[in-house]
C-alpha positions, 0 to 999 in steps of 0.5 A: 413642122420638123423646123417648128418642134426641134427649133431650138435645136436646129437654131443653135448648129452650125447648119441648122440655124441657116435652114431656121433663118430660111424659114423665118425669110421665105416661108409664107406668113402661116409657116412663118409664124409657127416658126416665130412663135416656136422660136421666141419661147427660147430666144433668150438662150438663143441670144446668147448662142453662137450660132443661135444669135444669127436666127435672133438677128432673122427675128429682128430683120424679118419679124413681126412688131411682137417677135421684134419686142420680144427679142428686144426686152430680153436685149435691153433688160440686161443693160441696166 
């Protein structure tokens, strides 16, 4: 529950982002996607982040098929 509500901030740390991207991989299905749903409602500023970047990267390792979309038309909206 202390990953899901302070998910963007411990995405875009030095640290942080390794326990987010442990979640994302190990968590069980439930905890995982509470981790997921809270992280895709600021994925774009994480894309983008130094760190964050890493916990996107989780998303399209370890995601579900909507996460990965998610994460991938913030991606591709901005090539055109």
């Amino acid at each position: 529950d202390d990953i899901v509500s302070n998910v963007e901030s411990l995405s875009t740390h030095r640290y942080g982002c390794r326990v987010v991207q442990r979640a994302i991989e190990h968590c069980v299905e439930d905890q995982k996607n509470k981790v997921l749903e809270s992280m895709i409602s600021c994925h774009q500023k994480l894309v983008v982040d130094q760190y964050g970047n890493y916990v996107v990267q989780q998303v399209l390792a370890c995601g579900s098929e909507a996460h990965q979309a998610a994460v991938l038309e913030t991606l591709t909206e901005n090539v055109a």
